[in-house]
VOGU-3710 file (C-alpha; in Angstrom, 3 decimals, decimal comma):
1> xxxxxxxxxx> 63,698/46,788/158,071  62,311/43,592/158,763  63,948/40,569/157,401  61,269/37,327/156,750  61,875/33,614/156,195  61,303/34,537/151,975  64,366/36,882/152,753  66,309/33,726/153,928  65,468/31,852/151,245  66,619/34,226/148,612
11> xxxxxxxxxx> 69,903/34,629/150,067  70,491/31,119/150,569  69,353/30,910/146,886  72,109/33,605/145,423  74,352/31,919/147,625  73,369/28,633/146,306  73,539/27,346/149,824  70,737/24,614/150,785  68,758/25,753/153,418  66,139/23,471/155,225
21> xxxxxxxxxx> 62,542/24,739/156,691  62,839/24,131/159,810  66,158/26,364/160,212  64,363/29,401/158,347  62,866/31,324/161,415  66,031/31,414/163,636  68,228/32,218/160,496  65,508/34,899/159,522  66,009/36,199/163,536  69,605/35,969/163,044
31> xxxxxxxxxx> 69,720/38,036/160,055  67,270/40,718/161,683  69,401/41,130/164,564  72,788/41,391/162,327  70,942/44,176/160,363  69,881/45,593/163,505  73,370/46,285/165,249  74,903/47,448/161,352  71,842/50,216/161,520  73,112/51,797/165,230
41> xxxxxxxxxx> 76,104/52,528/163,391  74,249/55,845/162,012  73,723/56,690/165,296  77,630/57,060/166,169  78,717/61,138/166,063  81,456/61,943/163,558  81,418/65,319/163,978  81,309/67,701/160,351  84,499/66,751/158,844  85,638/63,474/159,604
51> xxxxxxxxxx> 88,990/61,927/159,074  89,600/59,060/156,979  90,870/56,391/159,759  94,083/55,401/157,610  94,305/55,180/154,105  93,378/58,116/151,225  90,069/59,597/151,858  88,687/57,999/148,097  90,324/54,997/146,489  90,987/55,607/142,955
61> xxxxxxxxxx> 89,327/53,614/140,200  90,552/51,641/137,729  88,948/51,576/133,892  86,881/48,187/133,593  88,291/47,396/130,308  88,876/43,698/129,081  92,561/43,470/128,177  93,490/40,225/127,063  97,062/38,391/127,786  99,272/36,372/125,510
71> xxxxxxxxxx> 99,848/33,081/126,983  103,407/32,461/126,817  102,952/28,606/125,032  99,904/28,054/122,576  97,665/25,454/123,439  98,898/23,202/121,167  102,090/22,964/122,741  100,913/22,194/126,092  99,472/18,518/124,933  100,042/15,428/122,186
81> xxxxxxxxxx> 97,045/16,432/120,235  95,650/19,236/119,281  93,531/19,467/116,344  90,864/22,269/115,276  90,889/23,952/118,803  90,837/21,179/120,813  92,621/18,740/122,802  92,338/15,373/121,616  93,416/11,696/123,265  93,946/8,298/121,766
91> xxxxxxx> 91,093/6,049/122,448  90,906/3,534/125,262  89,444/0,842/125,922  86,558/-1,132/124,120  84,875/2,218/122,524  83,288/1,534/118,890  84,439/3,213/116,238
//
């Protein structure tokens, strides 16, 4: 797999890292050679049954449901104000009207 500067620049963007120019080649090199030493990893012999190293062979999964918590105070008890939803604060200050 080769790995390119547009590579870099993706990842930086989903990572919403800023990335300049001039450091795209080496990072691009750096990423190559990181995906290079994770692919000799096939190459290791684990025989035809191998053993979990610690642990249970398969983690269970849990159901992705939404479950929504109580919150032990309503919002409106955790400020002064609270009026149709929201938080509200006297006004400071020379604000108009």
């Amino acid at each position: 797999m080769t790995i390119g500067e547009q590579d870099v620049r993706h990842v930086a963007r989903l990572a919403e890292l800023h990335v300049d120019e001039a450091d795209l080649p080496k990072l691009a090199t750096q990423f190559a050679d990181i995906v290079a030493f994770v692919a000799q990893l096939t190459e290791v012999e684990v025989g035809d049954d191998p053993a979990p190293l610690g642990g249970p062979p398969r983690a269970p999964l849990r159901a992705d449901v939404v479950v929504h918590f109580p919150l032990a105070h309503p919002p409106s008890a955790l400020g002064q104000g609270f009026t149709d939803g929201f938080f509200t604060v006297p006004r400071r200050g020379g604000d108009a009207e």
